[in-house]
C-alpha positions in Angstrom: 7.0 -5.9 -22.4 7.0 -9.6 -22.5 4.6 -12.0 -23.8 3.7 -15.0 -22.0 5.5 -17.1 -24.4 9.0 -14.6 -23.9 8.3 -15.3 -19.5 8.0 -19.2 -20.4 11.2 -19.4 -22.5 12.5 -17.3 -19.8 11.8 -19.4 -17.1 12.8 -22.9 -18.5 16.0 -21.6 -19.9 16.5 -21.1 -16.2 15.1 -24.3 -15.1 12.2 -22.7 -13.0 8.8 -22.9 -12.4 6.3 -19.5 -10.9 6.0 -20.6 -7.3 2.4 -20.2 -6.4 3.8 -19.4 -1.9 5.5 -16.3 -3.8 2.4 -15.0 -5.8 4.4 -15.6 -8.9 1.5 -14.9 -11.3 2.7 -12.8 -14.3 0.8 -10.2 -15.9 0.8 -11.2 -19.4 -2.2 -8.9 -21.3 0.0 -6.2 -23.1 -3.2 -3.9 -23.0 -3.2 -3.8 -19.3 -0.1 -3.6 -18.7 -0.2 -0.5 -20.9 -3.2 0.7 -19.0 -1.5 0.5 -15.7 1.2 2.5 -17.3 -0.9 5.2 -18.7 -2.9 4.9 -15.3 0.0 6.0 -13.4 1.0 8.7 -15.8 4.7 8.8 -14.8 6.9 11.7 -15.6 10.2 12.0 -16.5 11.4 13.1 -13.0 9.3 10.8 -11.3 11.2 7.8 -9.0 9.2 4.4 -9.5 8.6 1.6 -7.4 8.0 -1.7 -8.6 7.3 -5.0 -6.3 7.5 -8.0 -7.6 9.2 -7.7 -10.8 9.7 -11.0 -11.8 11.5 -11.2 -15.0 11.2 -7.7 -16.3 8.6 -7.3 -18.4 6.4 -4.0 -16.8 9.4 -3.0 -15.2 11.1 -2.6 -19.3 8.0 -0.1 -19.5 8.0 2.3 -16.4 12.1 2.6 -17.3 10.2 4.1 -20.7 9.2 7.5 -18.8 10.6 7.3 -15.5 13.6 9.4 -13.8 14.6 5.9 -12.5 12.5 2.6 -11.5 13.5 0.7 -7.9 12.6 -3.0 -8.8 12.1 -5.3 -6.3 11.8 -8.9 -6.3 12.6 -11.6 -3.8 13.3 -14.3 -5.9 17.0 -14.4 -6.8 16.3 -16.7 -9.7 14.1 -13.6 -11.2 16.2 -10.9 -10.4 18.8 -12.0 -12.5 16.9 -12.1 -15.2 15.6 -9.2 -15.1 18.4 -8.0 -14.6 19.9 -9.9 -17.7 16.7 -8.3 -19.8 17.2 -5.0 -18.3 20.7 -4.8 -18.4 20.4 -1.5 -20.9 18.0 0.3 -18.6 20.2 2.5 -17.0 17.8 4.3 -15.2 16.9 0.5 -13.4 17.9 -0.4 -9.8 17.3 -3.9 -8.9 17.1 -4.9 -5.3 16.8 -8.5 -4.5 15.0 -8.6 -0.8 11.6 -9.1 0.5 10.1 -5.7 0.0 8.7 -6.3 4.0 11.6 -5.7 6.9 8.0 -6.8 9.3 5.0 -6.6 8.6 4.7 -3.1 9.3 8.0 -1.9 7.5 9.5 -1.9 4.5 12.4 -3.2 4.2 15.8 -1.2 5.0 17.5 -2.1 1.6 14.7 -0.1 -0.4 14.2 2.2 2.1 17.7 3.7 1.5 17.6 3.6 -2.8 13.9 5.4 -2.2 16.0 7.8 0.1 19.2 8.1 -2.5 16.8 8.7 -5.6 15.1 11.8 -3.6 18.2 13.6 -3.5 19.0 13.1 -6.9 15.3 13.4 -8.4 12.5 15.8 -7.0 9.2 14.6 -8.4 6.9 12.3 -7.3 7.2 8.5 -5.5 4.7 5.8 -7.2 4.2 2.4 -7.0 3.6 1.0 -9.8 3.4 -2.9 -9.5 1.9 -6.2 -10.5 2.0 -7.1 -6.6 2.4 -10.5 -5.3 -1.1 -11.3 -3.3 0.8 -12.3 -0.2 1.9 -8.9 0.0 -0.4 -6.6 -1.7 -1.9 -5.3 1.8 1.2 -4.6 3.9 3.1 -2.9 1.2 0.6 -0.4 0.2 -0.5 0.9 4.2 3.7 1.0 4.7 3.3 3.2 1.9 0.6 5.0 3.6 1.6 5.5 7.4 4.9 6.2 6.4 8.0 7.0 7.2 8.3 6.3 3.4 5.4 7.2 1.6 4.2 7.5 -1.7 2.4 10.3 -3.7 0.6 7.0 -6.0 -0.1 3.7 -6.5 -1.3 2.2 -9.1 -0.9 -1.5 -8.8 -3.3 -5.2 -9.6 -4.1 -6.7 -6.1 -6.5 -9.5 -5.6 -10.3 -8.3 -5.7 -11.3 -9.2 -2.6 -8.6 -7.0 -1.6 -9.5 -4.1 -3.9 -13.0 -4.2 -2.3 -11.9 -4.3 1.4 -9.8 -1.0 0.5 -12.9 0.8 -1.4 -15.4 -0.2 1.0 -17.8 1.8 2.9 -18.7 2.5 6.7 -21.1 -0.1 8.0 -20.1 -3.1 5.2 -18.3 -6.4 6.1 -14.9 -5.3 4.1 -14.7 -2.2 6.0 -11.1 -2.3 7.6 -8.3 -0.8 9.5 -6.5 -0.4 5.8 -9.6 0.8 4.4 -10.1 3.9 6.9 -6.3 4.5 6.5 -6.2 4.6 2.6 -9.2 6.9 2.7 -7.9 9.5 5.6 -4.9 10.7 3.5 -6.1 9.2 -0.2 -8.5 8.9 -2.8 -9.0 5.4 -4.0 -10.5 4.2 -7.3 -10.5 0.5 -9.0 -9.9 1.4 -12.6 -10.9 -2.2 -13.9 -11.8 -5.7 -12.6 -9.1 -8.2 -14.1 -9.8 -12.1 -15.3 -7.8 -15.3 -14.3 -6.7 -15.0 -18.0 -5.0 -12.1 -18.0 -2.3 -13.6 -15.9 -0.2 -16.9 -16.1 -0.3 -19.4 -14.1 -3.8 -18.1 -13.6 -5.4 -17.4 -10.1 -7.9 -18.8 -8.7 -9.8 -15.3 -8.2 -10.4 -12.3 -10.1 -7.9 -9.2 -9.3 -8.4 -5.6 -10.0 -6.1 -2.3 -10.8 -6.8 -0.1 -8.4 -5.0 3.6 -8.0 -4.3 5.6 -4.7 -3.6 8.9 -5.1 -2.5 10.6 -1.7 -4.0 14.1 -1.3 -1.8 16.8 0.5 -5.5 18.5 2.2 -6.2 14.9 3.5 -2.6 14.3 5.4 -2.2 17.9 6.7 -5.4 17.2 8.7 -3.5 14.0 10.8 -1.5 15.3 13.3 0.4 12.4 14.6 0.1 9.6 11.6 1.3 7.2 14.4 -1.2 7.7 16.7 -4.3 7.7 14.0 -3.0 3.8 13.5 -3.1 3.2 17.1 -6.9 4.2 17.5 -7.8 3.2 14.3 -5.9 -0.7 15.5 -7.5 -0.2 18.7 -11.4 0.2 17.7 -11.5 -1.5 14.5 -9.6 -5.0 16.6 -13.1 -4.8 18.3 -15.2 -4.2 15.4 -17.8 -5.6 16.7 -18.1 -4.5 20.3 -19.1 -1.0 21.0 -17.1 2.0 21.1 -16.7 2.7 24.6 -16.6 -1.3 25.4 -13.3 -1.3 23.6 -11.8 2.0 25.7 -10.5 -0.3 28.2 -8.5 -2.1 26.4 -5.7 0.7 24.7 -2.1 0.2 24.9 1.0 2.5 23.8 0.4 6.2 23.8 -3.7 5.4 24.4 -3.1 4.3 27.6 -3.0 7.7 28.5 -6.3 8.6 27.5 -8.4 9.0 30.6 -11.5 10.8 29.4 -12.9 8.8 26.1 -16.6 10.3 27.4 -15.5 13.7 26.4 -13.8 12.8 23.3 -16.7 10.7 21.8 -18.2 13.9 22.7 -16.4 16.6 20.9 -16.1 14.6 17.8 -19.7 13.8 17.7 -19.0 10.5 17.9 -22.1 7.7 19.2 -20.1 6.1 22.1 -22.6 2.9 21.6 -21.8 2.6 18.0 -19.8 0.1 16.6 -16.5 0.8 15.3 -16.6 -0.4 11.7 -19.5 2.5 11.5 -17.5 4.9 12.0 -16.4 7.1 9.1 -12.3 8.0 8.4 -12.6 11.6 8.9 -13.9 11.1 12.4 -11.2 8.7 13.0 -8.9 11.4 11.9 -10.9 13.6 14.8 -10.6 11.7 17.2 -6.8 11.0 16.9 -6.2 14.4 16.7 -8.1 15.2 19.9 -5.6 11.7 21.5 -2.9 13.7 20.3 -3.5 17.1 22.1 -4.4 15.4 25.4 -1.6 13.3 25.7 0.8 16.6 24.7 -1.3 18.2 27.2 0.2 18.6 30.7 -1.1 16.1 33.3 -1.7 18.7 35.5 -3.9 20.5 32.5 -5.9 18.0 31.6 -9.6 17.8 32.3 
């Protein structure tokens, strides 16, 4: 692991500078990284995933315990130095991409060493990450919704983000990525993290939070695709109520044709608001979506 003296020299032997648009802001407290590590409790078959791993310095660590680590990092300048630093890590892939392909994708380059590494190693997918702010969000629900999905995270986001994934039903940071973390995971925030933990310091406070995806949780989800799409639709509309917002569905909702009834089986207040609405009945109600619109037309009610 590097201090934040080893990342300076690093970076002005190279003539650079952290670029603030990238969310270049190095983890530089050897404790936490060390936490994160222990956090994630990686295995020796395990695959890692690392975003954002600037010049090496975590990334040196998970290579410590894991099967192999997938490091990521967008900015070429970085990625050759880490892989300069890392160049006796064997067990070290480094990809130099955006870790996004859209918004809603990861990108095709990682996509393919995460599919390569499964047939070699059969333990468990993490992330395990320092993540870029600009990013944080995106990456983690790709990791979620899938294709690609992982068994953990344990990564430092911004707090505010950290909060808007913990929240609860009913609170202003209650979100689309907060009902879709808690339908297939359990999320904790293992420690709120100081400006001065990192350098160039933030303007906020961050936070390490873990996901860890439960097996029970995702076997309830019959069509992960379609939980999105209602969860997209309602939560768009946050504010309006429930059956206000059945007008509007488009994509595989736009079959639904009796929202009434399906409120009604899941026991769900039509005239409630859909940021009140808790992720196991969003889970419900998909799952209902799902068996109407595999339903016959000429069977359905």
């Amino acid at each position: 692991m590097q201090t934040k003296q080893h990342i300076r020299r690093l970076l002005n032997e190279a003539a650079v500078r952290p670029k603030s648009k990238l969310g270049q802001n190095f983890l530089i407290d050897l404790n936490l990284m060390r936490l994160l590590i222990a956090s994630a409790d990686i295995k020796k078959n395990d695959i890692v995933l690392e975003v954002g791993c600037g010049t090496g310095s975590l990334t040196e660590a998970i290579a410590e315990k894991a099967a192999l680590c997938i490091a990521v990092e967008i900015d070429p300048t970085l990625a050759k130095i880490a892989a300069a630093q890392l160049a006796d890590k064997k067990n070290v892939t480094i990809l130099n991409t955006d870790i996004l392909e859209t918004k809603h994708r990861t990108a095709r380059p990682v996509i393919n060493a995460i599919d390569a590494a499964r047939k070699k190693y059969s333990h468990r997918l993490l992330l395990v990450a320092n993540l870029p702010y600009n990013v944080a969000s995106p990456v983690m629900l790709n990791l979620v919704t899938g294709p690609t999905t992982a068994d953990a995270m344990f990564v430092t986001v911004q707090k505010e983000v950290a909060d808007r994934m913990t929240a609860n039903p009913g609170t202003k940071d209650y979100g689309t990525g907060t009902i879709l973390l808690a339908a297939t995971g359990e999320l904790e925030i293992i420690r709120t993290l100081k400006p001065t933990v990192f350098w160039p310091r933030p303007k906020v406070d961050s936070a390490m939070l873990s996901y860890i995806r439960k097996k029970e949780k995702v076997a309830r989800i019959k069509n992960m695709q379609l939980l999105t799409e209602t969860v997209n639709l309602f939560m768009r509309h946050r504010r309006k109520m429930l059956k206000s917002c059945t007008p509007l569905p488009a994509g595989q909702l736009a079959q639904i044709q009796n929202w009434p009834e399906l409120f009604r089986q899941c026991s769900i207040d039509p005239a409630a608001r859909p940021d009140q609405i808790p992720p196991g009945k969003y889970v419900e109600l998909a799952n209902l979506c799902s068996e109407y619109i595999e339903t016959p037309r000429h069977e359905r009610l």
